[in-house]
Steps between C-alpha positions, in 0.01 A plus 500: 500500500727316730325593789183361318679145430631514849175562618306180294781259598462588900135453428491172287777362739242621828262313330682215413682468826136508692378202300777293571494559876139459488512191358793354695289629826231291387694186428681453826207609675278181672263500362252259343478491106155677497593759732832544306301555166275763616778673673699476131166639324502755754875632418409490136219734591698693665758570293293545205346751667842685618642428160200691329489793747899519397414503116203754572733681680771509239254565192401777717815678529618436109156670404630807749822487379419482124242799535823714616712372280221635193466811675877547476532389191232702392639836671849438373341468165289812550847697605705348200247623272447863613924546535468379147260730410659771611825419378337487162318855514896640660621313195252619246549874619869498481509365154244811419722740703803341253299530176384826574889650596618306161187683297622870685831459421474370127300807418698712707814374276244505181407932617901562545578374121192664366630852675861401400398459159304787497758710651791396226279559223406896635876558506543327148240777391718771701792393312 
């Protein structure tokens, strides 16, 4: 962005800069008041004209640079979303992989009582 502002003051001080010398030119020129107008008129025109090819120019260049900066945005977006994503499903799958080890080893605990139970009470009957 600086090199933007830097950019519009060099161009609005160009601009400002050529009127001035224009219009100095024509004062201390000799020349006669009618002459002096039209050559005035004439700078105006001129300038006008330079000034609008600058802002053409410059609307130009913000429409290419804003186009970019949506495609960008819109790719950064696109890559945010689909790390996301996938973070979500690795996520998702580890919480299933967790559940499922809990669920294994609570009836693998719940089996070894059962059989532990079972095996005290056919001794109990031995006894």
């Amino acid at each position: 962005m600086t090199t933007n502002n830097r950019s519009k003051d060099l161009l609005i001080g160009a601009v400002v800069g050529t009127v001035l010398g224009a219009v100095t030119a024509l004062l201390f020129a000799p020349k006669s008041g009618r002459e002096l107008r039209t050559d005035i008129a004439d700078g105006v025109q001129q300038v006008t004209a330079k000034t609008q090819q600058a802002a053409e120019s410059i609307a130009d260049k913000t429409k290419q640079l804003a186009g970019t900066l949506n495609e960008k945005t819109q790719l950064a977006a696109q890559t945010v979303s689909r790390h996301t994503s996938e973070w979500s499903e690795k996520a998702k799958e580890t919480a299933l992989s967790w559940k499922n080890k809990a669920s294994l080893s609570i009836n693998e605990g719940t089996t070894e009582a059962a059989e532990t139970e079972i095996t005290t009470q056919d001794e109990s009957k031995v006894s």
